[in-house]
C-alpha positions as MATLAB code, in Angstrom:
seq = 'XXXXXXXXXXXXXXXXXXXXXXXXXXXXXXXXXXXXXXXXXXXXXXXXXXXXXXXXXXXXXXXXXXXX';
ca = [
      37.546   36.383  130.040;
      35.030   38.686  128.636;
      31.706   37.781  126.440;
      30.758   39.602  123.264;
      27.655   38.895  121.036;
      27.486   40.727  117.873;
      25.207   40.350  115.153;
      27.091   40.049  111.113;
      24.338   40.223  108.121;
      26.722   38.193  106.024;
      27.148   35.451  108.579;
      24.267   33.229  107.255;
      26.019   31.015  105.548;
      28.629   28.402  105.132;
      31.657   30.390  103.198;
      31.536   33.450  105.357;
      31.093   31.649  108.669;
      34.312   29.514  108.096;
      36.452   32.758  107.055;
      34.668   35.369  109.675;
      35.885   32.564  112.436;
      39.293   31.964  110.828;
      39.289   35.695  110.694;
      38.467   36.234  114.566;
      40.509   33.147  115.412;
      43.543   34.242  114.563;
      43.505   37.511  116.552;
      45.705   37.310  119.712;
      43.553   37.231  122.768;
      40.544   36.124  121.094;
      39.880   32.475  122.590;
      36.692   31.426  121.283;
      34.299   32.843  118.435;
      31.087   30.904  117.188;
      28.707   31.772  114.596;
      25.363   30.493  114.895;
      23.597   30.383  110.996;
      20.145   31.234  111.822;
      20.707   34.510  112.785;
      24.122   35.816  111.794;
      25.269   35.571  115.789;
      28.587   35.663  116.910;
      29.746   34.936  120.557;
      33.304   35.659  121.216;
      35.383   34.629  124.571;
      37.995   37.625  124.557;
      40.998   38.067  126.525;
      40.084   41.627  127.293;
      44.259   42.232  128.458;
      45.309   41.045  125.013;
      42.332   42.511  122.611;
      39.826   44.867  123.035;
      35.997   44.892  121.463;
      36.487   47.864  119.466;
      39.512   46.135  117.871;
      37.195   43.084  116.810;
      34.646   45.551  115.442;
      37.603   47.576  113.451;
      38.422   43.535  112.104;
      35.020   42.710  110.972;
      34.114   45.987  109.576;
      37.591   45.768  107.351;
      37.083   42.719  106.555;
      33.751   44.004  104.282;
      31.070   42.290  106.580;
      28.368   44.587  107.749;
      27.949   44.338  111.972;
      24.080   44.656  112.654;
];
């Protein structure tokens, strides 16, 4: 398993932390993503055989959220 913190600008509140984690859920290989409101974090648990970080970056980025 391999840690990744990124920061997402939109990630502040309610709506967009339920869809950004059913977005990053989803993904094969990702096996844990939590966004923490007060500052837009997100901490992911990857499977770094199965998915890759620029692959989660390519996700958020066309998904219309704005990586900080």
């Amino acid at each position: 398993m391999r840690n990744m913190t990124l920061y997402v600008a939109e990630a502040k509140s309610e709506p967009f932390i339920h869809e950004l984690e059913a977005l990053l859920l989803a993904e094969p290989g990702v096996e844990r993503a939590l966004v923490v409101v007060e500052d837009g974090k997100i901490k992911l648990e990857l499977d770094e055989i199965k998915i890759k970080e620029s692959h989660i970056v390519q996700l958020i980025e066309e998904a219309g959220y704005h990586i900080a």
